[in-house]
C-alpha positions as CSV (number, residue, x, y, z in Angstrom):
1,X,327.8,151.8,63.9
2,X,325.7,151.9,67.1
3,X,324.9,149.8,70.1
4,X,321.2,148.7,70.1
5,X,320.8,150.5,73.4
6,X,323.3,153.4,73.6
7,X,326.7,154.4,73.1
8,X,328.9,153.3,76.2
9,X,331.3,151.6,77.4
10,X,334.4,151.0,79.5
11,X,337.5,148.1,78.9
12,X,337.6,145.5,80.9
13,X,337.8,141.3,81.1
14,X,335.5,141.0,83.8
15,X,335.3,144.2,85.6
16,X,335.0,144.5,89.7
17,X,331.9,143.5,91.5
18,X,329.6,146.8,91.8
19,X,326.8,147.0,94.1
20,X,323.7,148.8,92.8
21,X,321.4,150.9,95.6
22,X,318.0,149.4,96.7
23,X,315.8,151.1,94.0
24,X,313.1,154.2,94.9
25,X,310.0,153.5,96.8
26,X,307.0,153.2,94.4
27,X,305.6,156.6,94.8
28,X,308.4,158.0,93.6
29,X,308.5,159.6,90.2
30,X,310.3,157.5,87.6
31,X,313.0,159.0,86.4
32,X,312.8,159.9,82.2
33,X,313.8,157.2,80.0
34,X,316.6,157.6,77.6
35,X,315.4,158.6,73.7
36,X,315.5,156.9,70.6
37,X,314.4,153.6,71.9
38,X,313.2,151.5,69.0
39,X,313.0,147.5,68.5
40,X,312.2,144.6,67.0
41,X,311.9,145.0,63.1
42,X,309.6,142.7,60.7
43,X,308.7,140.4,63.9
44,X,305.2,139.6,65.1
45,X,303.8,139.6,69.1
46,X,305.0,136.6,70.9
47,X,302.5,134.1,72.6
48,X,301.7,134.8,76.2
49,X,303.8,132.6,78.3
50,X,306.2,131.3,75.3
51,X,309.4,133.0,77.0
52,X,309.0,133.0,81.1
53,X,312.6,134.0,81.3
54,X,312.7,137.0,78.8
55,X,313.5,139.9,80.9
56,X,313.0,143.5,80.8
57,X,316.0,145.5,82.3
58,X,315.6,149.1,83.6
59,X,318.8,150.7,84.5
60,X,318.4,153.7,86.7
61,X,320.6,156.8,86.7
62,X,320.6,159.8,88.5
63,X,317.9,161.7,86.2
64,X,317.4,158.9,83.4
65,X,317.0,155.4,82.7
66,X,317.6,153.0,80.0
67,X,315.9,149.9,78.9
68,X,317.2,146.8,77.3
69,X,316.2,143.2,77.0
70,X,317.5,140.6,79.2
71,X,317.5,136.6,80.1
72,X,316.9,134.7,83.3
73,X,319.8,132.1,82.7
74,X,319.0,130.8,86.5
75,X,317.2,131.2,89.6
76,X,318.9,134.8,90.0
77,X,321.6,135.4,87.3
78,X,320.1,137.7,84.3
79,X,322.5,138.1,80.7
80,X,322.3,141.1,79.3
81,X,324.9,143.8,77.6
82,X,328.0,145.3,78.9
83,X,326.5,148.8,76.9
84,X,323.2,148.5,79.2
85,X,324.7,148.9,82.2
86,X,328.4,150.7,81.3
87,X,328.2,154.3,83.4
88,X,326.9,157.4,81.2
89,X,329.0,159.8,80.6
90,X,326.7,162.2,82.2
91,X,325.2,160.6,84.9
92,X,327.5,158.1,86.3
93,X,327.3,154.8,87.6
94,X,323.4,152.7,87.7
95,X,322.0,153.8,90.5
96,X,318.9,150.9,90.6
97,X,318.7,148.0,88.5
98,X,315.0,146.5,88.0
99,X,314.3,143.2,86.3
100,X,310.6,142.5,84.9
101,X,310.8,139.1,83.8
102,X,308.4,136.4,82.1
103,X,305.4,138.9,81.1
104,X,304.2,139.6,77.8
105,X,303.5,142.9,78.5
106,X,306.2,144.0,80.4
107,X,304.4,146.4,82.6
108,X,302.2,143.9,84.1
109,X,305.5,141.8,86.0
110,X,305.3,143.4,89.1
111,X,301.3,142.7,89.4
112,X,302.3,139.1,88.3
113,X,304.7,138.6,91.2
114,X,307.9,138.6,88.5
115,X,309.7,141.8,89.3
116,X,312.6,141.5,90.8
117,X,315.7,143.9,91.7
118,X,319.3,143.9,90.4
119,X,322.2,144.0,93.6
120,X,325.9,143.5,92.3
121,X,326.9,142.9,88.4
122,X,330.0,142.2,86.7
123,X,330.9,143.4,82.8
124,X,332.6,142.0,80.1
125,X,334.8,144.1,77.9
126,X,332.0,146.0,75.9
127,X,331.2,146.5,72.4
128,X,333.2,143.9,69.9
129,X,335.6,142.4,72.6
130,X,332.9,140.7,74.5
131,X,329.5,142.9,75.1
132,X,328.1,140.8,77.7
133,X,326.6,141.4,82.0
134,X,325.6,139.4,84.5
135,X,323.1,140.8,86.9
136,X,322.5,139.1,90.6
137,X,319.2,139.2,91.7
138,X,318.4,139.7,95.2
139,X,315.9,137.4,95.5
140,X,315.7,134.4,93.1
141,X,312.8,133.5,91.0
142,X,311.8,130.3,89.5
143,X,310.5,130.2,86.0
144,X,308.8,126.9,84.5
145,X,311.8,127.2,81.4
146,X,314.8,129.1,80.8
147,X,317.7,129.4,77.8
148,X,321.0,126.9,77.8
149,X,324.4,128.1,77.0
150,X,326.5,126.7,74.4
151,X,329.2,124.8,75.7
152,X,330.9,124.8,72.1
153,X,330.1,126.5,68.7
154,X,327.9,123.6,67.6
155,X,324.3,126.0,67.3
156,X,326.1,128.9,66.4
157,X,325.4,129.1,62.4
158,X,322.4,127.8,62.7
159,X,320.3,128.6,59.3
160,X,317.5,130.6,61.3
161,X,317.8,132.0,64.7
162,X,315.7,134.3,67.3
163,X,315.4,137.4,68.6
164,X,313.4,139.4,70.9
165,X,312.2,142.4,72.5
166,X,310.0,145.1,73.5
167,X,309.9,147.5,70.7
168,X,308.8,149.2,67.5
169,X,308.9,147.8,63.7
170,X,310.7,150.6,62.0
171,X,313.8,152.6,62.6
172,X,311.6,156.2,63.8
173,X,308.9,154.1,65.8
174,X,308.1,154.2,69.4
175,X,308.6,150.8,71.8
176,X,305.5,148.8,72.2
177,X,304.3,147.3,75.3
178,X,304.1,143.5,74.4
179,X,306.7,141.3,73.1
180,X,307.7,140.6,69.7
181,X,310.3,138.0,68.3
182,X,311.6,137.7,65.0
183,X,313.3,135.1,63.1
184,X,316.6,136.2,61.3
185,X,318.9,134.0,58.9
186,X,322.3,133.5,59.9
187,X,324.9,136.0,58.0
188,X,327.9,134.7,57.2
189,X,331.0,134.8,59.4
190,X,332.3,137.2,56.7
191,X,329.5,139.7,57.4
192,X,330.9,140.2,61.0
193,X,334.2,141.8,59.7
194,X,337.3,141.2,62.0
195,X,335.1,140.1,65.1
196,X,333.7,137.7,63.9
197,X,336.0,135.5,66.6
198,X,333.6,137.2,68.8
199,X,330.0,137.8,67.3
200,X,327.3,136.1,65.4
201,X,325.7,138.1,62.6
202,X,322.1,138.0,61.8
203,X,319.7,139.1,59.5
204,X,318.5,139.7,55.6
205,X,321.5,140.9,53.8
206,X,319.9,140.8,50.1
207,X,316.6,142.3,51.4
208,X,316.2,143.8,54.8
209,X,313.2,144.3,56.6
210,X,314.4,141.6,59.8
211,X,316.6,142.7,62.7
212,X,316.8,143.8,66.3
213,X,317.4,147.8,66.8
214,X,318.3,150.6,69.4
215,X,316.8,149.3,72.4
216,X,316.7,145.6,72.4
217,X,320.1,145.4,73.5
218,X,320.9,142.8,76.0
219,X,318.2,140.4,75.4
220,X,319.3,136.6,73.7
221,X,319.3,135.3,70.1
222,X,318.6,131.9,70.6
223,X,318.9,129.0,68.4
224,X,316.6,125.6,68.6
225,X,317.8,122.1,70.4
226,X,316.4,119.1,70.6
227,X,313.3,118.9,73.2
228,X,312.7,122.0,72.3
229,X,315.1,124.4,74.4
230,X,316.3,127.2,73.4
231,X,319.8,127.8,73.3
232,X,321.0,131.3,73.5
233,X,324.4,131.8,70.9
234,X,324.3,135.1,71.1
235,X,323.0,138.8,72.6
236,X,321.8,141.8,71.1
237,X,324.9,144.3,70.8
238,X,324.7,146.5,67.9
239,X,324.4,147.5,64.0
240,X,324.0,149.7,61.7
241,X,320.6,151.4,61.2
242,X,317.9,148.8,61.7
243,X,316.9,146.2,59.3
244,X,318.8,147.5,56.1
245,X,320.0,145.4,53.1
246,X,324.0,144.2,53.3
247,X,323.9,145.3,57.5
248,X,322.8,142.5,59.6
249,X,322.4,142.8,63.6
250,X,325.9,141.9,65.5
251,X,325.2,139.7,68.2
252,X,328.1,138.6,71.2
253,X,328.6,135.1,70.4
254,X,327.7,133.6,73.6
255,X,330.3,130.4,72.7
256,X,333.4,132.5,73.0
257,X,332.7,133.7,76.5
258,X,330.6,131.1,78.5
259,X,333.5,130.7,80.3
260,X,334.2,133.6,81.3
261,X,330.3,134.2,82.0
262,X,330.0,131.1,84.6
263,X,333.5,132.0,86.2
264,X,331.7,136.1,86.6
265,X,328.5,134.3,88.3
266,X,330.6,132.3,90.3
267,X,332.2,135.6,91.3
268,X,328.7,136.9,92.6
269,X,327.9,134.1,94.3
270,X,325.2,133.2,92.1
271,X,323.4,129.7,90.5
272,X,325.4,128.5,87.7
273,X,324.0,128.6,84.4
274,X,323.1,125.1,82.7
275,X,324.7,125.0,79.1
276,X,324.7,122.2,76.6
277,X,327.5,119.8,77.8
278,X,326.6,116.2,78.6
């Protein structure tokens, strides 16, 4: 079993408030990406403008990065993964958190105006006991829509849910540069195992061929409300091998920890959420 980003992570409720260094001026050399990054599996390119929130995360390292999917929740709170941002083992603590939000090719945010920087975080406990982030921006942006968050369970085993990211259709492939999204039917809570208390499973048990993989960590799986919002019930955590028959994607179920998720953006001083209470 393997996170959909990378192996990582460190126990905590909601770990201490950690301030991230202004990232490198532009002519600086990016640093080299992680390997193995592969995505979306048996999706198709989203529409240009469908998802103005969607948000691609680069986490900086001293001498790497990773990426991982992302979503603008409010003006300048982005959910993502405890895994995506948990220190490496070999490099330490993020060093620079970027934030390329609302384009569909994900390289053309900062032309658009939509790039913006990560400051402080907070973590939830990682990997099966609540893989979830908040990220503050420092400066806030406004998109035109953005995901709710469930208040209650009510949208989470919904019959078809969806997921997105930047990313390859196969296990071996390489990322691609525009968005894709993916419709998965719910797995039942049984397919979870013992945390299913704490994740929503998701995908094409008797046949494959649908899922999120390595690399799309972080960003939402999102069921449909009335007036057309999305809700996002869950986030992409982890799985095993990508798109196989009998292994759906795991996804934090959002439900169990909204909570704990407005209380951490709270903590950071940052806009609240909206989630589907009256």
């Amino acid at each position: 079993m393997t996170s959909r980003k990378a192996i990582a992570a460190i126990s905590a409720g909601i770990a201490a408030s950690i301030p991230v260094a202004p990232p490198a001026p532009a002519s600086a050399a990016p640093a080299p990406a992680a390997p193995g990054d592969t995505r979306i599996v048996g999706g198709a390119e989203a529409a240009a403008g469908a998802y103005p929130w969607m948000t691609y995360v680069t986490v900086g390292y001293r001498g790497m990065s990773r990426v991982c999917g992302g979503a603008l929740v409010s003006a300048d709170i982005v959910l993502t993964a405890q895994h995506c941002l948990a220190d490496s083992a070999t490099h330490g603590r993020p060093t620079s958190l970027t934030a390329d939000i609302g384009a569909l090719d994900h390289t053309a945010a900062a032309q658009a105006g939509t790039r913006r920087f990560g400051g402080k975080y907070l973590l939830g406990a990682g990997v099966g006991a609540g893989d979830w982030a908040v990220i503050k921006l420092t400066r806030p942006l406004k998109a035109r829509s953005r995901p709710v968050l469930p208040a209650d369970e009510a949208y989470d085993a919904k019959k078809t849910m969806r997921a997105l990211g930047w990313g390859s259709t196969n296990e071996s492939g390489r990322p691609v540069r525009n968005l894709r999204e993916v419709d998965l039917p719910y797995a039942p809570a049984a397919a979870c195992g013992r945390n299913a208390h704490h994740e929503i499973c998701a995908g094409d048990l008797a046949n494959g061929g649908v899922d999120t993989c390595h690399g799309d960590g972080g960003g939402p799986l999102l069921a449909a409300a009335l007036g057309g919002r999305w809700v996002q019930v869950g986030i992409t955590s982890h799985g095993f091998g990508c798109g196989r028959v009998d292994h759906p994607g795991h996804y934090t179920r959002v439900s169990a920890f909204t909570a704990k998720i407005q209380a951490a953006i709270t903590l950071l001083d940052g806009e609240a959420a909206q989630t589907t209470a009256p």
